[in-house]
GUVEXVEX-103462 format. One record per residue: z negated, y negated, x negated of N, C-alpha, C, O in turn; residue in one letter. Coordinates in steps of 0.2 Angstrom, whole numbers, plus 2048, in hexadecimal, padded with zeros to 3 digits. Each point is the difference from the previous one (the first is absolute). Example, Ala and Ser with C-alpha at 12.3 -4.5 7.8 and 13.67 -1.06 7.14 Angstrom:
2
7D981C7BE8007FA8048007FA7FC7FD8017FBA 8077FA8077FF7FA7FC7FD7FB8047FF7FA7FDS 
END
This chain:
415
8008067FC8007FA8048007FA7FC7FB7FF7FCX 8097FD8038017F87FE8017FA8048007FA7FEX 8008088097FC7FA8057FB8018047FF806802X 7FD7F68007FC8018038037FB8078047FC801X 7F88068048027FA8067F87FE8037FC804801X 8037F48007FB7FC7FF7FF801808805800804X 7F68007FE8007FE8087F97FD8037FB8037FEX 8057F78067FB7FA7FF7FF80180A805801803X 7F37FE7FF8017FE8037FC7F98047FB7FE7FFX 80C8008057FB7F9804804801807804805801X 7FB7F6805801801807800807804804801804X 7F68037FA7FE8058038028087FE7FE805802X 8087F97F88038078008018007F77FE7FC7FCX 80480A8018048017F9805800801802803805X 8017F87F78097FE7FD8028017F87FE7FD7FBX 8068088068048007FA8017FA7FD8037FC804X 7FC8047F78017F87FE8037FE7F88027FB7FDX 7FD80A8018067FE7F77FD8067FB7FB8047FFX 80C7FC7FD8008077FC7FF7FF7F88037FB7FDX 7F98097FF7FF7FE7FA8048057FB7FD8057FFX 8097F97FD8038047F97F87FE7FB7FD7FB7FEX 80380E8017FC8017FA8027FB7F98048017FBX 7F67F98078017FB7F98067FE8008038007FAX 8007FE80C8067FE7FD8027F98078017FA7FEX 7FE80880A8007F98037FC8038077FF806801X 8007F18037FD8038068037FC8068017FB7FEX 8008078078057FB8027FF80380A800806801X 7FF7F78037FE8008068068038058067FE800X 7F88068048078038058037FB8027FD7FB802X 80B8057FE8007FA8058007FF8068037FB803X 7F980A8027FF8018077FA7FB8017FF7FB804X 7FD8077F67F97FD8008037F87FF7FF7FC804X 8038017F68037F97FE8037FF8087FD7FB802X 8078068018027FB8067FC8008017FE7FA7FFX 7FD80B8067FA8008067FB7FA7FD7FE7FB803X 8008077F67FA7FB7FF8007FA7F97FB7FD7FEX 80B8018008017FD7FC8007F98027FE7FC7FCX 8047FF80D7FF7FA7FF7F87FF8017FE7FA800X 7FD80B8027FA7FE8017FD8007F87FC7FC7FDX 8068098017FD8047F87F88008007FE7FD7FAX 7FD80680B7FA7FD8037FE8067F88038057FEX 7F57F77FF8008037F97FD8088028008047FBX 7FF7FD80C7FD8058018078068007FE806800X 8097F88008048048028048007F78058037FEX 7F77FA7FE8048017F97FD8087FC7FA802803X 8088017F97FC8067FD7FE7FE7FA7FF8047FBX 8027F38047FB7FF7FA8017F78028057FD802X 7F68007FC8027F98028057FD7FB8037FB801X 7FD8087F88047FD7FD8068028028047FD7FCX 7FF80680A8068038008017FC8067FA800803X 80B7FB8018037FD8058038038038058017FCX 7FC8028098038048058077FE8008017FB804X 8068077F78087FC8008028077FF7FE806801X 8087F77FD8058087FC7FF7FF7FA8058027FDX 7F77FD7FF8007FF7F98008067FD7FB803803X 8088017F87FD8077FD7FA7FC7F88027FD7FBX 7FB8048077F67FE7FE8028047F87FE805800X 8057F87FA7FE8037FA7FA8017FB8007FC7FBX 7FC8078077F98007FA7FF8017FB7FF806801X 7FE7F87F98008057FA7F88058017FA7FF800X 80B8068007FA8048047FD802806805801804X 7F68008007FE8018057FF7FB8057FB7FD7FEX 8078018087FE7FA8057FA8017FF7FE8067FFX 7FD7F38027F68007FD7FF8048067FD8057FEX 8057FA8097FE8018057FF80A8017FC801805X 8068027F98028088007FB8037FA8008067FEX 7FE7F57FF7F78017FF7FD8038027FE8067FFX 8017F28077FB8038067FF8058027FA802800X 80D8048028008048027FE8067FE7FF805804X 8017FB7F67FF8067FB7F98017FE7FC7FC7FFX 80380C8017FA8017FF7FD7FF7F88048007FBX 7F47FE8057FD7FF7F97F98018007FD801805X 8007FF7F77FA8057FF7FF8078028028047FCX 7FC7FD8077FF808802803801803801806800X 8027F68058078038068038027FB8018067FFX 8027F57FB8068017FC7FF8087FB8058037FEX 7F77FF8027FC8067FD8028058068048047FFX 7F87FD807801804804808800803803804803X 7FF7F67FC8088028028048047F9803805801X 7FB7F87FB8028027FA80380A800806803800X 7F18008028018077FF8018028067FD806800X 8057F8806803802803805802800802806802X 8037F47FC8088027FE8028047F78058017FEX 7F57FF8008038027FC8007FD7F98008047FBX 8007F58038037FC7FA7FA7FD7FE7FA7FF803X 8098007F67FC7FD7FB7FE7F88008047FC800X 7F78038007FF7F67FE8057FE7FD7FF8047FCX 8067F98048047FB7FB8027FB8067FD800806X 8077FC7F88037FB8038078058038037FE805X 8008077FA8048048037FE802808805802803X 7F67FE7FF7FC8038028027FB809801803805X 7FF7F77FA8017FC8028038008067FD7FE805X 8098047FA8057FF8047FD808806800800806X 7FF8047F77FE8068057FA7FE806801800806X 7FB7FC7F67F97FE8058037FB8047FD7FE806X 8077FF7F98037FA8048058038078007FD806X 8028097F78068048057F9806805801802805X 7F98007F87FF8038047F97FE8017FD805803X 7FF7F77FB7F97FE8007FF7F88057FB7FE801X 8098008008007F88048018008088047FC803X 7F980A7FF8048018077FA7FA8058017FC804X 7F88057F97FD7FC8047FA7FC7FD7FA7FF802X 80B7FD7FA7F87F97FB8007FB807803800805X 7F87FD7F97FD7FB8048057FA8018037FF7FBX 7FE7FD8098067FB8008048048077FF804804X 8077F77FA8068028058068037FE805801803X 7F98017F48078037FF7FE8098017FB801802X 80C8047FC7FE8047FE8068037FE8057FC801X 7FB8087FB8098057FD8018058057FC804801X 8087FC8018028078068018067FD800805803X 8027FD7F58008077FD7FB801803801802805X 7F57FB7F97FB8018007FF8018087FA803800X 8077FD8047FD8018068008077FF8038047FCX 7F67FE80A8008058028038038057FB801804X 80A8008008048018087FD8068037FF800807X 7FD8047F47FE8068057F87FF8027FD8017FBX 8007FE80A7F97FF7FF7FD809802801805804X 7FB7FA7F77FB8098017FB7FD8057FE7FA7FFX 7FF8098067FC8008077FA8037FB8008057FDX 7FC7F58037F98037FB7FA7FC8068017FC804X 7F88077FA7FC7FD8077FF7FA7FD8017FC804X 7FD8037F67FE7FC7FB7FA7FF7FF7FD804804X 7FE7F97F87FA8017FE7FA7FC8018017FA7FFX 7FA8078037FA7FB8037FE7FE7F88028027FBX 7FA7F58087FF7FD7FA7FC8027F98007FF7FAX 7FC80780B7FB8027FA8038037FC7FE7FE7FAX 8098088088028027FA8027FE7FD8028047FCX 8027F38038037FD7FC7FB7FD7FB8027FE7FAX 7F68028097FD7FB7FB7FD8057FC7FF7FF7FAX 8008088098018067FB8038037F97FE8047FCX 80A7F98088038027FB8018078027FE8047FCX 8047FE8098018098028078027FC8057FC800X 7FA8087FD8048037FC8088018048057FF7FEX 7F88038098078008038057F9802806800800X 7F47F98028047FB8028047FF7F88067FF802X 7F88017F88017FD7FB8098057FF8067FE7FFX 7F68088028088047FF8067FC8058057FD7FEX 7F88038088067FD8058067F9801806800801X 7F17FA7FC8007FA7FC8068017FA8047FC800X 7FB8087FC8068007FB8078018018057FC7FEX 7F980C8068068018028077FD8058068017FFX 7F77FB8068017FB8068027FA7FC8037FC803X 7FB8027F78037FA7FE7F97F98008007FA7FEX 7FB8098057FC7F98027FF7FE7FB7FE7FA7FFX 80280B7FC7FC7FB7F78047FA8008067FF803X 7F87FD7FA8037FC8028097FC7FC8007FF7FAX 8048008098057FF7FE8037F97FD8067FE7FFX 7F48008008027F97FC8007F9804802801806X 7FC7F97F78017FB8057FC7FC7FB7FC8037FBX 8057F58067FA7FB7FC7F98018037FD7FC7FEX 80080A8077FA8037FE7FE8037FB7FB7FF7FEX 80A8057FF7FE8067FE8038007F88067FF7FEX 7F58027FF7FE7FD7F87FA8068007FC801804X 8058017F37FA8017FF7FF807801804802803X 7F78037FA7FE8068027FC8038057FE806800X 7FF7F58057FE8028068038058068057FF803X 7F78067FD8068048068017FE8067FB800803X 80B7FE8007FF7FC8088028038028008067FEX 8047F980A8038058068007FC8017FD7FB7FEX 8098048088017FE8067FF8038058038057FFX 7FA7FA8067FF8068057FF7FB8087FC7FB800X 8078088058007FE8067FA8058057FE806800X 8017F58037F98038048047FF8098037FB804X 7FA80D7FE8048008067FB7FD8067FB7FC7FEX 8068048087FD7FF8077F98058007FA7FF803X 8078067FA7FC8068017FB7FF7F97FD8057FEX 8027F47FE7FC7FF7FA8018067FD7FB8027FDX 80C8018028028047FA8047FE7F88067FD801X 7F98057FB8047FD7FC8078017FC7FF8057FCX 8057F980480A8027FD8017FE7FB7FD7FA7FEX 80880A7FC8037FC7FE8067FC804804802805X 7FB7F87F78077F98018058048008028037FCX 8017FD80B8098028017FF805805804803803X 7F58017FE8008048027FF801808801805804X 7FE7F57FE7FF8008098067FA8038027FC7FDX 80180680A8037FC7FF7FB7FA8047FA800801X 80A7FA7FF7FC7FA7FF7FC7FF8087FC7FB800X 8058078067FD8028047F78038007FB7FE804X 8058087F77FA8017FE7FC7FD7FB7FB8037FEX 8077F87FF7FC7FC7FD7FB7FA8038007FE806X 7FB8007F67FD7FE8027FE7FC7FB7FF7FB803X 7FF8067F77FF7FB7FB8058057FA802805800X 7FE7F67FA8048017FA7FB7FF7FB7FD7FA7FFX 80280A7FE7F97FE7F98028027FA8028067FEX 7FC7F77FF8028017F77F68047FF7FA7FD801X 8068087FE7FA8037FC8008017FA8048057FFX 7F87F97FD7FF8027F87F68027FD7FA7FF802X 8098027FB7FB8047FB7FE7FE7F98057FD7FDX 7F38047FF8017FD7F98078017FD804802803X 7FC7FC7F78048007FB7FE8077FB8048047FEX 7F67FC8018008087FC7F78018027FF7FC805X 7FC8077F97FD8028017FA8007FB7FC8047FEX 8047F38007FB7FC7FA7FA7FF807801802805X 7FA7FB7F97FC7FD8058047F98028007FE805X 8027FE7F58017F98018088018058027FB803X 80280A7FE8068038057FC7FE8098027FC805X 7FA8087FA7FD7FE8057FC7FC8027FF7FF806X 8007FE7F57FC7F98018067FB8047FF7FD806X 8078037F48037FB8038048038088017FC804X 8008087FC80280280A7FB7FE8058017FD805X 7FA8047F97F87FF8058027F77FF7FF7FC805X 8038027F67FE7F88018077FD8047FF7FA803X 8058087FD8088008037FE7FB8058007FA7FEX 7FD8078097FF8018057F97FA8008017FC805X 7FC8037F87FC7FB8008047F87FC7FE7FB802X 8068057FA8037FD7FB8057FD8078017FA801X 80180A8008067FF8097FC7F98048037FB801X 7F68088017FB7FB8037FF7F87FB8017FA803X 7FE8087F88007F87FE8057FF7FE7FF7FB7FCX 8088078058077FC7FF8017FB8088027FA800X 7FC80A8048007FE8067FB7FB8018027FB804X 7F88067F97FC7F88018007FB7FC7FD7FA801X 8098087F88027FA7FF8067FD8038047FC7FDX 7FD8068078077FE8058078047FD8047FF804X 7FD8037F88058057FF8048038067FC801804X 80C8007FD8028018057FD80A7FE8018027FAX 7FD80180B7FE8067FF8038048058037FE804X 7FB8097FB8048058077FB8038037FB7FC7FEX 8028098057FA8028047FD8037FB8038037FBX 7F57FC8067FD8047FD8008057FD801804804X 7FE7FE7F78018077FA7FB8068047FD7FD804X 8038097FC7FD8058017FE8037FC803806800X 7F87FB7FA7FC8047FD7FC8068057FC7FF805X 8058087F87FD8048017FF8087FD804805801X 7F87FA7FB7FE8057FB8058017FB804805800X 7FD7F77FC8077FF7F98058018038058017FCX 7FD7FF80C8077FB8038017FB8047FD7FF805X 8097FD7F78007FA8038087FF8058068007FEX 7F57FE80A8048008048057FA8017FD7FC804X 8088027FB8047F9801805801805805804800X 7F87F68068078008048077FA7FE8017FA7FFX 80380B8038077FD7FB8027F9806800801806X 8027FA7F68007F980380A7FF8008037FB801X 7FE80A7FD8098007FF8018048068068017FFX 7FA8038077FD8048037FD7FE8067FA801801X 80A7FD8047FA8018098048028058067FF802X 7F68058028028048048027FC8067FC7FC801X 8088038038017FA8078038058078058047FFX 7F87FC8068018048058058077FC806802801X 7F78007FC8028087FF8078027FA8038057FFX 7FD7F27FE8068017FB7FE7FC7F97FE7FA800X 8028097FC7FE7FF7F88067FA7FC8068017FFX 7F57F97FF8027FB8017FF7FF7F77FA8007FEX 80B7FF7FD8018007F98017FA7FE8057FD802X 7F77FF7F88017F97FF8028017F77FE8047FCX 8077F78038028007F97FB7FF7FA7FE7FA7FEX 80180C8017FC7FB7F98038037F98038057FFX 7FB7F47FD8048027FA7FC7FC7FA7FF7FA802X 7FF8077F87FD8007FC8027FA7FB8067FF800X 7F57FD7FD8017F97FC8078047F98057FE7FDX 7F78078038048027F98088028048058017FCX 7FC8008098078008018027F98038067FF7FFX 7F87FD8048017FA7FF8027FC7FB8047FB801X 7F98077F98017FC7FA8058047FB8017FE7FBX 8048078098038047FD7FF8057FB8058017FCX 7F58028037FD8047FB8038068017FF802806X 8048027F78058068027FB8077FB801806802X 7FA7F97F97FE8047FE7F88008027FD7FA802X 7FF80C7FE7F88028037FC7FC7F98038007FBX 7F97FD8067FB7FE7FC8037F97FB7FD7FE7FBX 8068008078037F87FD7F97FB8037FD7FF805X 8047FE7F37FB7F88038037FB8018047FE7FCX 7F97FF80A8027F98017FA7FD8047FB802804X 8067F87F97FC7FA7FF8017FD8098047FF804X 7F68017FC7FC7FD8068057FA8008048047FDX 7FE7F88038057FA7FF8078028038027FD805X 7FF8097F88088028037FE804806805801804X 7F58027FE7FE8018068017FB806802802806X 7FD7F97F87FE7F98048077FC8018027FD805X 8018057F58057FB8018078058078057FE804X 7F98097FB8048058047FD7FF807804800805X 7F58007FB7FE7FF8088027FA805800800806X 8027F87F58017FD8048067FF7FF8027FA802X 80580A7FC8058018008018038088027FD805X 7FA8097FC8028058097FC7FE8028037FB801X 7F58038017FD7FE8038027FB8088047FC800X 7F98058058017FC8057FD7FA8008037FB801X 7F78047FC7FA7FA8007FF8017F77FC8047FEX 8077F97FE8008027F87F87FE7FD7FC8037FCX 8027F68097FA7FD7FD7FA8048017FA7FE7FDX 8068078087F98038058018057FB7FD8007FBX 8088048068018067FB8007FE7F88018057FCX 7FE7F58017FF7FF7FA7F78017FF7FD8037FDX 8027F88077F87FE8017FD8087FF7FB8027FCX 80980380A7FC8068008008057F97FC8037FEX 8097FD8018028047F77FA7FB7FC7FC8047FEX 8037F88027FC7FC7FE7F68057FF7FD8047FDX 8047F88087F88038047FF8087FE7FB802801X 80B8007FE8008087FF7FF8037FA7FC8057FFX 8067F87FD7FE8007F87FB7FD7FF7FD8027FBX 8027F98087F67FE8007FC8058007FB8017FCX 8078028097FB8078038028047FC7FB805801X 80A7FD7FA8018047FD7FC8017FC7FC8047FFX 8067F47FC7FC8037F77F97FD8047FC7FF7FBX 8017FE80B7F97FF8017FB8098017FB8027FEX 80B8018067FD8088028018037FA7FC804800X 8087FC7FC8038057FC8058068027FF8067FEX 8057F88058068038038067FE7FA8027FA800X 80080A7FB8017FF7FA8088028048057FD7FEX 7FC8078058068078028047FA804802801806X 8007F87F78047FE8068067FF7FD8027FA7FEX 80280C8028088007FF8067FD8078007FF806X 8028017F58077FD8088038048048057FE804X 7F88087FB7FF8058067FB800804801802806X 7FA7FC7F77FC7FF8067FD7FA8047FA7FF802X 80B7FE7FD8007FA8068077FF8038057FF7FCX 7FC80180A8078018068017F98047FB7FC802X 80B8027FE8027FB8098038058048048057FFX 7F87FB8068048048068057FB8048007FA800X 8048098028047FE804801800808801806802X 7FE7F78027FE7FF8078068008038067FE7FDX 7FB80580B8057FF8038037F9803805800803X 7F97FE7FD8007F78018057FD7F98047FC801X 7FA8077FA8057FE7FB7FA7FB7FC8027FB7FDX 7F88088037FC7FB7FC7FD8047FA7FF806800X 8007F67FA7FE8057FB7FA7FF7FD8017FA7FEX 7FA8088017F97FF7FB7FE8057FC803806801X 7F77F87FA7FD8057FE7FB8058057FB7FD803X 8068097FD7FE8068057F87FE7FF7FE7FC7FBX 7FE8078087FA8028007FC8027F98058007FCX 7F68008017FE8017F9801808800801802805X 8008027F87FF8067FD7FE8027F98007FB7FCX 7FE80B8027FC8037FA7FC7F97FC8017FC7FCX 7FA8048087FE7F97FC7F88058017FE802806X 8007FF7F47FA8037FC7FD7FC7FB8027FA7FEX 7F780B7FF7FF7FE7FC8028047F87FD8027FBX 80A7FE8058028037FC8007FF7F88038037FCX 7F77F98047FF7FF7F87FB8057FB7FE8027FAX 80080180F7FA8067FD8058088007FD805800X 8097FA8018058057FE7FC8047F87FD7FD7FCX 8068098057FE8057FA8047FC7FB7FF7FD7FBX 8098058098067FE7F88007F68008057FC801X 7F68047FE8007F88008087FE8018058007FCX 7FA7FD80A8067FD8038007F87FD7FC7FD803X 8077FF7F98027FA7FD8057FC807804803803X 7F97F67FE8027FB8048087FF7FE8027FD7FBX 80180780D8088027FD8037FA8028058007FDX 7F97FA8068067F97FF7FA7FB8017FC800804X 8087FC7F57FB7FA7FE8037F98038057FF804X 7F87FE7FA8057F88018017FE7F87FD8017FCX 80A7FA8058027FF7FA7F97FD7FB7FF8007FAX 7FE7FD80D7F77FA7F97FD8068047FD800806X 8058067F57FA8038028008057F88058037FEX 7F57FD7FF8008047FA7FD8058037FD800805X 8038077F87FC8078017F97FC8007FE7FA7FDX 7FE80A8077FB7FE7FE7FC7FA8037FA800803X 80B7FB7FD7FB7FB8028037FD807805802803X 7F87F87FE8017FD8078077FB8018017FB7FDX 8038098088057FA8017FE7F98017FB7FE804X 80A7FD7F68007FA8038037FE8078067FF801X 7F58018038037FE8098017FB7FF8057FF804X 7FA7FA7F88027F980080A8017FF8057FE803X 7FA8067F78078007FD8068048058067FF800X 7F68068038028058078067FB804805800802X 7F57FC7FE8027FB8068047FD801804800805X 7FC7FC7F48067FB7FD8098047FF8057FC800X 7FC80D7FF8048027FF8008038098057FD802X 7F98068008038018058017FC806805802804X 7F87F97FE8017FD8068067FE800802800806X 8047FE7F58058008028017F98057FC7FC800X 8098058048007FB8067FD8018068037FE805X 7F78067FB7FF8048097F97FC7FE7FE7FE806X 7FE7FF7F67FA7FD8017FF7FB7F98038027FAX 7F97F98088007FD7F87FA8027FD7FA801801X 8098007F97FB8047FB7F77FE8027FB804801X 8057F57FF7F97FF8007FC8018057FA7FF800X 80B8028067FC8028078008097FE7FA803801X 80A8007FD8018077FE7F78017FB7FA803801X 8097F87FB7F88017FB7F87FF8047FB8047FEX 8057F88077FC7FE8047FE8068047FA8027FFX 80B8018048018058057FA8067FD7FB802802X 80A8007F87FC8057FD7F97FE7FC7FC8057FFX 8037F57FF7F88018007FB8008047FA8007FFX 8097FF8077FB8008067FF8068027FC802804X 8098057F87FE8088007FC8007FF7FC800805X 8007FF7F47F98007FC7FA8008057FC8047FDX 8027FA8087FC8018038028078047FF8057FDX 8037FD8088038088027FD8057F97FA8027FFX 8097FE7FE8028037F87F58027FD7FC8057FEX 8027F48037F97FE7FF7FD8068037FC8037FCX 8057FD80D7FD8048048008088007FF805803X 8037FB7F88058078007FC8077FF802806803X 7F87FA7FA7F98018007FF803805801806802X 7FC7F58017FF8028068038038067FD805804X 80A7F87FE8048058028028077FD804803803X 7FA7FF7FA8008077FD7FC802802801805804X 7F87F87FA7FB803805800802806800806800X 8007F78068037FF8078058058007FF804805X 8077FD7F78048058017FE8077FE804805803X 7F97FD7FB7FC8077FE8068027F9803805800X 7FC7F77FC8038027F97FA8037FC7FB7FD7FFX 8068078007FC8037F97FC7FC7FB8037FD7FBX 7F58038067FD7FA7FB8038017F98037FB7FEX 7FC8077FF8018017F98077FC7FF8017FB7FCX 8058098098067F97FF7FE7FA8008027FC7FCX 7F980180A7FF7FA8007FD7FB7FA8017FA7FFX 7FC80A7FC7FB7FF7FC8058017F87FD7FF7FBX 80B8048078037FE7FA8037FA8038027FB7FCX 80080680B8057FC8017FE7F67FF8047FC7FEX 7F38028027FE7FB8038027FA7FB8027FA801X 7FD8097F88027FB7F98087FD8018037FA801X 80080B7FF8098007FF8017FC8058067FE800X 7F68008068037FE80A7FB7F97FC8017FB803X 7FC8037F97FB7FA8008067FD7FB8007FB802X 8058067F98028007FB8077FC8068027FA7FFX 7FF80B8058077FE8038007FB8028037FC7FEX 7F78038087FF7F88037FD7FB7FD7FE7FC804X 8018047F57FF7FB7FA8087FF7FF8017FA801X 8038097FD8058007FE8047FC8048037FC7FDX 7FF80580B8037FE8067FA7F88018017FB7FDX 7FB8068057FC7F77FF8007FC7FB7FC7FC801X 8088057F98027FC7F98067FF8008027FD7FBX 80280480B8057FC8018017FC8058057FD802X 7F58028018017F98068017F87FD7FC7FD7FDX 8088018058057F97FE7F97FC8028017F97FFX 
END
């Protein structure tokens, strides 16, 4: 196989929508180009850098976007020996053709579907937070590990798995969309340290004080017994039909075509208020997000794991927060994967100079400057809301210097 065929959906249904030569172009049916090319709504594109035309799309290398799609971490392992093949970058093109049937978003590859569904009862909660030897075989086998998407980074084992009317549990693709009832991403520690499970247990508290610092957030996290339950916000059910919203990742935004590439909080910024429907609110918010980042110690924030979804209205933002831990207490000490250009390892970004470099023409630097010192006090509290949120003392008691440190640093820039 050396094409694949891309298929997206918006207005209630899946549409064939453009076909990909193996590293070579990617180029839109032209059924799909008449029908939706004078609206070109961003939700109807299969990557935002791509405009809905007859253009044949030449890239060097892979569209950023088909990334997304692809499994990594432990999907990409469990897909792996599935089919068969070795880790390399060869490797690539298989998982793209047969592991992409169901990531998170609106796209998917049609090799990758599954057309036949196997009639399973599926499994009560308990046995998933157990881990039953048998969900986990089915979970593999069905495909729910997970197949890639700007959630999924990292060696954490996840699933996708849909919950029926009957509080039973499926893999993703496995019901049709009448039995569904919610769409949930569930994951597991990362390996089996005490500090693994520390940071899973803290997920779900870390979620709470994102939300009471105003962060745009998705429903409360589920912890229960080393699983954590997440209702998928790409994903709602509406009288009896399963409704999919585009989401797609800062690092394919910014046209990053290979896994692990760094980029600077800067070119983040400047890519968000390129798509962006509101550039200034979704500036503010990346903003406020990396506050919370290097103030909790969420070191893990690659351009994967932060998303714009795509709305059917044809508005675009950054999605709900996701994987936002206290990832600094990782075994394999995870290093803070995107800095700002005035940001050295180690020490504290200059927010005066931040300001001065990003605001661009959407706000004047010194109102941006203003803006952002008046964080310092939130950032101040932060203590305390940890408290209130049921984070783990001992976190709070590394986190209290480093959070006293940040809102010094943000109140030294008020004009």
């Amino acid at each position: 196989m050396d094409q694949i065929v891309i298929e997206i959906f918006h207005g209630g249904q899946w549409h064939q929508a453009a076909t990909y030569q193996n590293k070579a172009s990617l180029s839109y049916d032209i059924d799909y180009v008449l029908v939706h090319m004078d609206r070109d709504l961003p939700i109807a594109r299969v990557g935002l850098n791509y405009p809905i035309n007859f253009t044949d799309y030449q890239d060097t290398g892979w569209p950023a976007f088909l990334l997304d799609l692809m499994p990594a971490g432990a999907a990409r392992e469990a897909w792996l020996k599935r089919i068969g093949l070795k880790d390399d970058e060869s490797a690539n093109w298989s998982l793209l053709c047969f592991a992409a049937g169901y990531p998170p978003g609106n796209l998917r590859i049609a090799s990758s579907i599954n057309r036949e569904r196997i009639e399973h009862p599926g499994f009560l909660r308990e046995e998933i937070v157990e881990r039953n030897i048998d969900f986990i075989d089915y979970a593999e086998a069905s495909g729910a590990i997970i197949a890639g998407a700007s959630s999924v980074q990292g060696q954490a084992p996840k699933f996708l798995l849909v919950e029926d009317h009957d509080d039973r549990w499926h893999a993703v693709g496995a019901l049709d969309d009448q039995r569904v009832k919610q769409h949930w991403l569930v994951k597991f520690p990362r390996g089996k340290k005490p500090a693994d499970y520390t940071v899973l247990r803290n997920e779900a508290p870390y979620y709470e004080v994102a939300r009471a610092f105003g962060l745009k957030v998705g429903a409360p996290l589920e912890y229960q017994d080393d699983a954590l339950f997440i209702r998928r916000f790409d994903r709602r059910v509406v009288n009896g039909r399963v409704e999919c919203y585009g989401l797609e990742s800062l690092a394919s935004l910014c046209g990053k075509n290979t896994f692990g590439a760094r980029i600077a909080n800067n070119e983040f910024c400047a890519a968000i208020c390129r798509h962006v429907s509101d550039p200034l609110t979704e500036l503010k918010e990346y903003l406020r997000r990396d506050i919370l980042n290097l103030a909790l110690g969420n070191t893990d924030n690659h351009g994967r794991n932060t998303a714009v979804i795509k709305g059917a209205t044809g508005n675009v933002e950054l999605s709900p927060l996701f994987d936002f831990a206290p990832m600094f207490l990782d075994p394999e000490g995870i290093p803070r994967a995107s800095r700002w250009d005035e940001e050295s390892p180690g020490g504290q970004p200059d927010w005066g100079l931040i300001a001065e470099t990003i605001a661009g023409k959407l706000i004047d630097p010194a109102e941006l400057r203003t803006w952002l010192a008046a964080e310092a006090d939130g950032v101040g509290r932060l203590p305390e809301t940890m408290q209130t949120c049921g984070v783990d003392q001992e976190i709070i008691r590394k986190m209290t210097g480093r959070i006293e440190n940040i809102a010094k640093s943000l109140m030294g820039i008020r004009a």
